[in-house]
Structures are given as C-alpha cells and as structure tokens.
PDB file of N, CA, C and O in Angstrom:
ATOM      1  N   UNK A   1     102.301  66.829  93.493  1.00  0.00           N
ATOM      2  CA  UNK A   1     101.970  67.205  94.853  1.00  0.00           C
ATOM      3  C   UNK A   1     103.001  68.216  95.355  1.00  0.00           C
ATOM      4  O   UNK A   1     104.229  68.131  95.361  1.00  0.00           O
ATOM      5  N   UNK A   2     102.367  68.985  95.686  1.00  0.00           N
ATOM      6  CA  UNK A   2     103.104  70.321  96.284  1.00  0.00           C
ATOM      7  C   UNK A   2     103.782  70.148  97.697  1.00  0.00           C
ATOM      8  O   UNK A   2     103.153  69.315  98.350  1.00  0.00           O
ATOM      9  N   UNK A   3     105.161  70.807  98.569  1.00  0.00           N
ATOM     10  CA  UNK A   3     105.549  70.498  99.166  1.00  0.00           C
ATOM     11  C   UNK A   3     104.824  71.862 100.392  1.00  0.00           C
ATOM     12  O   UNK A   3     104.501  72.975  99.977  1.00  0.00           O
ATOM     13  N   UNK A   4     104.703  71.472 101.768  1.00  0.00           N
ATOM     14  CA  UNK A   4     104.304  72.422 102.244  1.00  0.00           C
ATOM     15  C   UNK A   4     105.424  73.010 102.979  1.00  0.00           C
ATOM     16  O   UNK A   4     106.149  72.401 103.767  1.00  0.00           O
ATOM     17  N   UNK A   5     105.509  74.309 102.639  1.00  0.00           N
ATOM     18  CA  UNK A   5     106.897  75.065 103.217  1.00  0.00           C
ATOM     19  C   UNK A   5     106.270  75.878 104.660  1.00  0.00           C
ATOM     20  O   UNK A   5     105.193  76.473 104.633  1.00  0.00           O
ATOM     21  N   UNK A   6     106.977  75.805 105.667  1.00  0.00           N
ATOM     22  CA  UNK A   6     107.078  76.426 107.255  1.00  0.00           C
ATOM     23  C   UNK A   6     108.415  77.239 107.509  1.00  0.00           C
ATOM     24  O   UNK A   6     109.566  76.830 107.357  1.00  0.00           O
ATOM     25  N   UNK A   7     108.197  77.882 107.728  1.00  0.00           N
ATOM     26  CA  UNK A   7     109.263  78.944 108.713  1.00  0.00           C
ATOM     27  C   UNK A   7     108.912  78.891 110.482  1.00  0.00           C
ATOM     28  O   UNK A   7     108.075  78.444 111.267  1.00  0.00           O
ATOM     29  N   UNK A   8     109.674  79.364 110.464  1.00  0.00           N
ATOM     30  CA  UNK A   8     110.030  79.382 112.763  1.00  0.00           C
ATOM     31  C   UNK A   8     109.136  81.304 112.592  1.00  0.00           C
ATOM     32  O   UNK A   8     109.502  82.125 111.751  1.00  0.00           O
ATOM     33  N   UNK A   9     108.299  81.485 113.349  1.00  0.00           N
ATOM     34  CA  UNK A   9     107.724  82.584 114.288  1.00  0.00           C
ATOM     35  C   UNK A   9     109.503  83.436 114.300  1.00  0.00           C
ATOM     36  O   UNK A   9     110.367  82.620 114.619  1.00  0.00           O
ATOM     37  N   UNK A  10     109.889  84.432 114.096  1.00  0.00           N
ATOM     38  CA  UNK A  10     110.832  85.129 114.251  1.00  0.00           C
ATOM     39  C   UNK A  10     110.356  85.950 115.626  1.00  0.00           C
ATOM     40  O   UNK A  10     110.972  86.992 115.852  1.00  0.00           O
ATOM     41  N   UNK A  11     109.373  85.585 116.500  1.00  0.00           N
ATOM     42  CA  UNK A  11     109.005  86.253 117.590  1.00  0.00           C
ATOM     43  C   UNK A  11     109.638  84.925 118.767  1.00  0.00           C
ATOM     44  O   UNK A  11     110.598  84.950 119.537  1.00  0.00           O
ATOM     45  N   UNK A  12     108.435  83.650 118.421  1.00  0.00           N
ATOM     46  CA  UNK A  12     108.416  82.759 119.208  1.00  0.00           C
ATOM     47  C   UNK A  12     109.280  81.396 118.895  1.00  0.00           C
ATOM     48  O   UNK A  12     109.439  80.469 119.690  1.00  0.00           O
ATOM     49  N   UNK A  13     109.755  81.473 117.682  1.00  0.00           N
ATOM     50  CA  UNK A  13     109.662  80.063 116.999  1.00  0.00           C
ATOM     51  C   UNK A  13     109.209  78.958 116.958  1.00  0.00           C
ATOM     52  O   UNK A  13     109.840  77.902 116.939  1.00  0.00           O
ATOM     53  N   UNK A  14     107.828  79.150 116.936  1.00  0.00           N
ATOM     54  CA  UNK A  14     106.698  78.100 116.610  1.00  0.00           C
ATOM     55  C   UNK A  14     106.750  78.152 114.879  1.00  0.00           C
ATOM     56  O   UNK A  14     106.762  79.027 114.013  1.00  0.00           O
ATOM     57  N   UNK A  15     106.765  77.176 114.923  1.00  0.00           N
ATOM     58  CA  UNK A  15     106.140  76.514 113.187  1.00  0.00           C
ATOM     59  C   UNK A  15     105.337  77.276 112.796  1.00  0.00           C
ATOM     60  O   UNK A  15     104.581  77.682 113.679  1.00  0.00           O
ATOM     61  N   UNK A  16     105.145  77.716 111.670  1.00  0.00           N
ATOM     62  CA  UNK A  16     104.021  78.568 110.686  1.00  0.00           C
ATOM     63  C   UNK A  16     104.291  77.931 109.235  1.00  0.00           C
ATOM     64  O   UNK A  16     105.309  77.656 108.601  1.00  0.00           O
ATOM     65  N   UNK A  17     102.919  77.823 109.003  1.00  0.00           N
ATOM     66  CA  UNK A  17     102.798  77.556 107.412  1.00  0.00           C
ATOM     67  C   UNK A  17     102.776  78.664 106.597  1.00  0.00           C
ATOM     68  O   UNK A  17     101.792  79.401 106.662  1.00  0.00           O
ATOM     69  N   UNK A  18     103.648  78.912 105.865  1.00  0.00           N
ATOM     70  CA  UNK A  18     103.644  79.919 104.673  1.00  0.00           C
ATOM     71  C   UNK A  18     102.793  79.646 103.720  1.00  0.00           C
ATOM     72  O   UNK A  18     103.005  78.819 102.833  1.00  0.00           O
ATOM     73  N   UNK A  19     101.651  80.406 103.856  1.00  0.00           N
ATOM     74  CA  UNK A  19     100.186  80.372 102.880  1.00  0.00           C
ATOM     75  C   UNK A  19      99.083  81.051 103.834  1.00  0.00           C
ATOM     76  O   UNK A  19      99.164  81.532 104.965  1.00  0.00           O
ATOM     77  N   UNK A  20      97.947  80.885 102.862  1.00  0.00           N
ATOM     78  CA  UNK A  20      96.527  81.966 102.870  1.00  0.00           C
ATOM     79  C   UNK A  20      96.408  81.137 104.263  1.00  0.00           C
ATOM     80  O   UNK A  20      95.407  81.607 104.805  1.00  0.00           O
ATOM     81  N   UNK A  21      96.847  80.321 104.939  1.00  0.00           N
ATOM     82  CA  UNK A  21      96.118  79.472 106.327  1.00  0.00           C
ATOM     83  C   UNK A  21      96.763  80.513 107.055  1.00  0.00           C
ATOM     84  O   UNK A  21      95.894  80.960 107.804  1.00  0.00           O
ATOM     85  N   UNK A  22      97.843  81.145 107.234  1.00  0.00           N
ATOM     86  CA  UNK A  22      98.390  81.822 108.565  1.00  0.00           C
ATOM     87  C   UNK A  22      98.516  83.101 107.795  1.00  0.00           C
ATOM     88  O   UNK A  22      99.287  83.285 106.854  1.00  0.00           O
ATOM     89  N   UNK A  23      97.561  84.075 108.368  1.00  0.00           N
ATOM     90  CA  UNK A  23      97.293  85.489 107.554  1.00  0.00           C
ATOM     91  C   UNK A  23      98.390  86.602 108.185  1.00  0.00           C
ATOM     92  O   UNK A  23      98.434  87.770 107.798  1.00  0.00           O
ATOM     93  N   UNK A  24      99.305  86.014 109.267  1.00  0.00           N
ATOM     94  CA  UNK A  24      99.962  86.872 109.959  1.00  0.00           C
ATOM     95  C   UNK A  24     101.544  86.400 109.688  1.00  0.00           C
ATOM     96  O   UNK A  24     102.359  87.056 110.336  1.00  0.00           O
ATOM     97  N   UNK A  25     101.982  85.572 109.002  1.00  0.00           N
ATOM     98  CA  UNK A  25     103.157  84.920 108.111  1.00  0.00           C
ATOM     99  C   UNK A  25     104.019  86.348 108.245  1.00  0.00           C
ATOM    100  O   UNK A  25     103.453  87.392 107.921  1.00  0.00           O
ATOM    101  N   UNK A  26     105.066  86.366 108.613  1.00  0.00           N
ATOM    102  CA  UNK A  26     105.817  85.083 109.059  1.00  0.00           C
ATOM    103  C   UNK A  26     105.642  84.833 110.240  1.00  0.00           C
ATOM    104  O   UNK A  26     106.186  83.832 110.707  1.00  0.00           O
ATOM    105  N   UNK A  27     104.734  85.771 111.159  1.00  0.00           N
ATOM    106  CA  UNK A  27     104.602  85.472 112.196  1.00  0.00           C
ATOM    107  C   UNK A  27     103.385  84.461 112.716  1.00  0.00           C
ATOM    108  O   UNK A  27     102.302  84.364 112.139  1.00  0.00           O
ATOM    109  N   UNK A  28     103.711  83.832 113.742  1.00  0.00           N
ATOM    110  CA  UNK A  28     102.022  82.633 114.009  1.00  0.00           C
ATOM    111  C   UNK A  28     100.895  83.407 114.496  1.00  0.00           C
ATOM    112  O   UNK A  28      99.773  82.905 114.423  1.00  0.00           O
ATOM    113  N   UNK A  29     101.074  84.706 115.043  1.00  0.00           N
ATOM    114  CA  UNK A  29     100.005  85.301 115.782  1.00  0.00           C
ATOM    115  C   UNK A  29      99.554  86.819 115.426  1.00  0.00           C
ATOM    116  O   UNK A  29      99.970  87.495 114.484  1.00  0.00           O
ATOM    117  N   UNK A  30      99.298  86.918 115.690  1.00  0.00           N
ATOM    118  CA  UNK A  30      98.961  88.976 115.658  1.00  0.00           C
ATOM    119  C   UNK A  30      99.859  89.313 116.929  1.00  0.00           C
ATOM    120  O   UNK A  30     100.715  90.198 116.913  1.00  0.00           O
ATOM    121  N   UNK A  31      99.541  88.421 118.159  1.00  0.00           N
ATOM    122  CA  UNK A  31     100.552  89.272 119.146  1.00  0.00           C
ATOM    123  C   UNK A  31     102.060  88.819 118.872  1.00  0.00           C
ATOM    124  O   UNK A  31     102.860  89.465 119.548  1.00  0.00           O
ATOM    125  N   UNK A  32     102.486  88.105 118.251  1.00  0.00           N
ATOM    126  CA  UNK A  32     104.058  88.293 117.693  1.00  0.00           C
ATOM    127  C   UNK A  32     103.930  89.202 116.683  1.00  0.00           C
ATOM    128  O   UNK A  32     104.952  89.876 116.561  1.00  0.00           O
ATOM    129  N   UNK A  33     103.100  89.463 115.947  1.00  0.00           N
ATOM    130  CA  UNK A  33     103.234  90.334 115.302  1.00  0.00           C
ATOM    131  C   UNK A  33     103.853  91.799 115.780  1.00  0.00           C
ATOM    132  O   UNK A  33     104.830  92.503 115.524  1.00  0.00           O
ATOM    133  N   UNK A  34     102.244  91.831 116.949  1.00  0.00           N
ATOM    134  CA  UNK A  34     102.612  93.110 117.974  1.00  0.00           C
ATOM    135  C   UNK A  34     104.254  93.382 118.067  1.00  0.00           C
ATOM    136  O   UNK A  34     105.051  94.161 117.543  1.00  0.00           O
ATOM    137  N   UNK A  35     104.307  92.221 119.101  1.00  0.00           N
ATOM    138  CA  UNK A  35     105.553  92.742 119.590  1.00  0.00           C
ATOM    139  C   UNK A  35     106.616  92.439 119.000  1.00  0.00           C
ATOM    140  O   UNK A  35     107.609  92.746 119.660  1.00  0.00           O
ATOM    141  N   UNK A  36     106.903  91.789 117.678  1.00  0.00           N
ATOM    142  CA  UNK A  36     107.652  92.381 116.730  1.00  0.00           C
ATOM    143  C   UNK A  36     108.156  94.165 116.394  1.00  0.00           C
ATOM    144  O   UNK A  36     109.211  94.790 116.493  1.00  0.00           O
ATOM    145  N   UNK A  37     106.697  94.501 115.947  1.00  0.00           N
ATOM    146  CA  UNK A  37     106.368  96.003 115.929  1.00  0.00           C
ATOM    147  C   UNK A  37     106.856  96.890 117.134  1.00  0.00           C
ATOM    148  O   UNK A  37     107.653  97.828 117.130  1.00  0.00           O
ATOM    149  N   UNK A  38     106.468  96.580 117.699  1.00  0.00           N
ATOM    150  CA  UNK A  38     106.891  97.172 119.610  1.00  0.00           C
ATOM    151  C   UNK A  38     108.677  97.669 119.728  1.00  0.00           C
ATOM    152  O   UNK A  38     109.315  98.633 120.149  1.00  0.00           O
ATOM    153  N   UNK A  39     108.951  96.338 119.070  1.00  0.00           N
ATOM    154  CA  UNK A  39     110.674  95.931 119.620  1.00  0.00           C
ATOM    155  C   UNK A  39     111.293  97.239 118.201  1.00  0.00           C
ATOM    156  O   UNK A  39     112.054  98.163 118.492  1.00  0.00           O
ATOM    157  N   UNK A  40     110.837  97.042 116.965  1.00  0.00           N
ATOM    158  CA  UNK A  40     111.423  98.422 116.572  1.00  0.00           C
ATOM    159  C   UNK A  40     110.618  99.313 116.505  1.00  0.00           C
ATOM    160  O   UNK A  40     110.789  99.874 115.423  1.00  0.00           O
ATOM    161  N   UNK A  41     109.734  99.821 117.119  1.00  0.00           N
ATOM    162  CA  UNK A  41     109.120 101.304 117.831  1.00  0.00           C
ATOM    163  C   UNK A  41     110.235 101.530 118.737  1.00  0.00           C
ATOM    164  O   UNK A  41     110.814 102.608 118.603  1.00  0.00           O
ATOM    165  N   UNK A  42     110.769 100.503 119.888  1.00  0.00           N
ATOM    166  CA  UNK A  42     111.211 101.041 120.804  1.00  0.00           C
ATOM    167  C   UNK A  42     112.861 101.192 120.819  1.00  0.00           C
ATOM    168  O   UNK A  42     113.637 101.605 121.680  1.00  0.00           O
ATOM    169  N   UNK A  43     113.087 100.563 119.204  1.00  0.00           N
ATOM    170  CA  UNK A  43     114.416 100.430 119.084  1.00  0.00           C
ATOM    171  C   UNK A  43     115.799  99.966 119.606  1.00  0.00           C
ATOM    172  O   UNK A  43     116.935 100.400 119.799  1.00  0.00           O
ATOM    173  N   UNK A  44     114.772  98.400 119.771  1.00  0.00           N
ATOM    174  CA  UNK A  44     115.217  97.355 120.324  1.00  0.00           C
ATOM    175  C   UNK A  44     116.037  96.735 119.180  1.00  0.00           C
ATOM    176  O   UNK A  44     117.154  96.261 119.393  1.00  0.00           O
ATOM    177  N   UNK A  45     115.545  96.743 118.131  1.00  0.00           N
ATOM    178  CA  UNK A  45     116.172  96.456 116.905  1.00  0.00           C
ATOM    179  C   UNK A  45     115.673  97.505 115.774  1.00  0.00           C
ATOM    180  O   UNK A  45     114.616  98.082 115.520  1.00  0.00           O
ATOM    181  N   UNK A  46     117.254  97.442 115.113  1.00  0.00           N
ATOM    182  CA  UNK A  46     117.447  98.634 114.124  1.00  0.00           C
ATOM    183  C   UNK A  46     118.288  97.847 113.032  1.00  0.00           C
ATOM    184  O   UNK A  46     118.840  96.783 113.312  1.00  0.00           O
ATOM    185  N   UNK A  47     118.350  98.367 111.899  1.00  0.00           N
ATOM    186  CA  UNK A  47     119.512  97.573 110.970  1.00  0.00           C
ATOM    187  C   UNK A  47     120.946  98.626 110.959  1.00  0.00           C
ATOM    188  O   UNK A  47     121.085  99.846 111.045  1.00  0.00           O
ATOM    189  N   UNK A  48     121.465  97.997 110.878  1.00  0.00           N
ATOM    190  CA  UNK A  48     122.734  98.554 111.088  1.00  0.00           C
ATOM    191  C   UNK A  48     123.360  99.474 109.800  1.00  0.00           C
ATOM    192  O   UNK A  48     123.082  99.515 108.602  1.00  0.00           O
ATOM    193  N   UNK A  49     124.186 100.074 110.514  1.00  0.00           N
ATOM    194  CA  UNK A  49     124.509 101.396 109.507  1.00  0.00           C
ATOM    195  C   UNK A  49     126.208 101.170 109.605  1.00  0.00           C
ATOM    196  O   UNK A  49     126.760 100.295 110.272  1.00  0.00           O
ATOM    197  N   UNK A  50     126.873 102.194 108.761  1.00  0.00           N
ATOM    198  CA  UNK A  50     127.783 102.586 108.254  1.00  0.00           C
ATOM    199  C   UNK A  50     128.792 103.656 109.670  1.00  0.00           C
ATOM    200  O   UNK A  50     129.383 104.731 109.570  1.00  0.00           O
ATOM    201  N   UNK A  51     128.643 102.980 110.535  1.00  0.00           N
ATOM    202  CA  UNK A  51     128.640 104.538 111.601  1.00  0.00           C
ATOM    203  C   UNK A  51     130.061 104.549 111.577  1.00  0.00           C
ATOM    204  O   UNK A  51     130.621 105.621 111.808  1.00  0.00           O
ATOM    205  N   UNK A  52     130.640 103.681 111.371  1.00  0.00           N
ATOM    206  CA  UNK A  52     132.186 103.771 111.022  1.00  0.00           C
ATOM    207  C   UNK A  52     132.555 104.794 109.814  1.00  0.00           C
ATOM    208  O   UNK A  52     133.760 104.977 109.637  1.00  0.00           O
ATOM    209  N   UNK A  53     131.913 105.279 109.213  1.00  0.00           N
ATOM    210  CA  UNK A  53     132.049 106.096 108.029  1.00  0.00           C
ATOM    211  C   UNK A  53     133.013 107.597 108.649  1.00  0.00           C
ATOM    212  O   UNK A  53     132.693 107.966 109.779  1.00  0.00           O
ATOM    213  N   UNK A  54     133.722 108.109 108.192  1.00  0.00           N
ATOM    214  CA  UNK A  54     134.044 109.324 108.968  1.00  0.00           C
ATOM    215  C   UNK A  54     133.407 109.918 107.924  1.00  0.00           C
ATOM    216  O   UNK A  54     134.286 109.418 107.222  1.00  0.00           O
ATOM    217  N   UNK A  55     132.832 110.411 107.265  1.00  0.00           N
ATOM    218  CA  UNK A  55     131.942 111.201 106.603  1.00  0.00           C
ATOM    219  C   UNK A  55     130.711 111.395 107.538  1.00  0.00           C
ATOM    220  O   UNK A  55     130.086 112.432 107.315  1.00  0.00           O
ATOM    221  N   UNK A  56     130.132 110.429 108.764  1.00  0.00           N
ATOM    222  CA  UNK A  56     128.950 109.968 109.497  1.00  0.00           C
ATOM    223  C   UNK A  56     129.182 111.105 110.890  1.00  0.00           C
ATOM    224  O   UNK A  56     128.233 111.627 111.475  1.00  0.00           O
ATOM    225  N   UNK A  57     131.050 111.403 111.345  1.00  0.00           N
ATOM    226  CA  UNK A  57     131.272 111.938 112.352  1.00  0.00           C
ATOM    227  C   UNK A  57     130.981 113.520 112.610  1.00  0.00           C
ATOM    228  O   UNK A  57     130.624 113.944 113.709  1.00  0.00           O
ATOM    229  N   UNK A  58     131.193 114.399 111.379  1.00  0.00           N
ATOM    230  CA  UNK A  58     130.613 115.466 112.080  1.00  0.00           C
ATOM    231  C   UNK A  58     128.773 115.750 111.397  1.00  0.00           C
ATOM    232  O   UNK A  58     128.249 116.795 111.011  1.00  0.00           O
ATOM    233  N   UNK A  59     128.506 115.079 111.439  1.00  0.00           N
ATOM    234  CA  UNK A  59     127.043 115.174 110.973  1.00  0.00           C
ATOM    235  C   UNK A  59     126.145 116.512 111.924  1.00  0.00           C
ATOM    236  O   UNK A  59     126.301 116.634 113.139  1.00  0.00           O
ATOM    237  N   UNK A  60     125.593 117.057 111.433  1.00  0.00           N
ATOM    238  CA  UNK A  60     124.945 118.338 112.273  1.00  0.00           C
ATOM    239  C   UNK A  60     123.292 118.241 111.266  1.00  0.00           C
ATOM    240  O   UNK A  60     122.965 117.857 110.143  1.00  0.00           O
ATOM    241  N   UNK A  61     122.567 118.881 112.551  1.00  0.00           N
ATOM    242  CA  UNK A  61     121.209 119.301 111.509  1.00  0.00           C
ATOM    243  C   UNK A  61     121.262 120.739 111.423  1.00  0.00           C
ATOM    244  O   UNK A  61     120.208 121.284 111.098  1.00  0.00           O
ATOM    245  N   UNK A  62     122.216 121.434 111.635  1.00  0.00           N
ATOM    246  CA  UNK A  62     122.917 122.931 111.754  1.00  0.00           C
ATOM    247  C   UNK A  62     123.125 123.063 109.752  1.00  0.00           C
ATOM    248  O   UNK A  62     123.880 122.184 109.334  1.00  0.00           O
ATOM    249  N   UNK A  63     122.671 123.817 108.860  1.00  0.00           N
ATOM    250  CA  UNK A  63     123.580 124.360 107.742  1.00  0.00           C
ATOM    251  C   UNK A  63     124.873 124.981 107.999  1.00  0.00           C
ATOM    252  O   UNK A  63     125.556 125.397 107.063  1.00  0.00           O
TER     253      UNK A  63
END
C-alpha cells in the first residue's frame, strides 16, 4: 500500500495531494496558480543573484 504524499499550496497553504487528482500541483487551485504567476510578472519575487559580484558593478548595455 502506497503512502499518499501532500504538500502546503505555496500560495495559500492548504493541503494538496501530489497526483493526477490535483492537476494544478503544487498549487490547490488555478487561482493560486494565477497569482503565483502575477507575483513574478510583477516582481514580487525574483531569485536572487550574485549582485555583490564587483564584476556585476559597472555593467552597461553600451559596447
């Protein structure tokens, strides 16, 4: 017998079953989905970079 594995909604943290039952995994909904999507369109969240790099400081789109 197989164990059934759940994760937390990374939108809402509601319970979700990881499998073909929740087609929107990891999220519980389409609208967490949405506004998952939304939050980095609007660059609410980004992954983080190197900006400490001094190679990063004079950066130009100039040749």
């Amino acid at each position: 017998m197989s164990e059934v594995l759940t994760v937390e909604c990374p939108t809402c943290d509601n319970t979700v079953v990881w499998g073909e039952i929740s087609p929107h995994r990891p999220f519980c909904s389409k609208r967490c989905q949405l506004i998952d999507l939304g939050e980095w369109a609007s660059e609410e969240k980004r992954i983080a970079s190197q900006s400490d790099s001094p190679e990063n400081d004079n950066w130009s789109e100039e040749p």
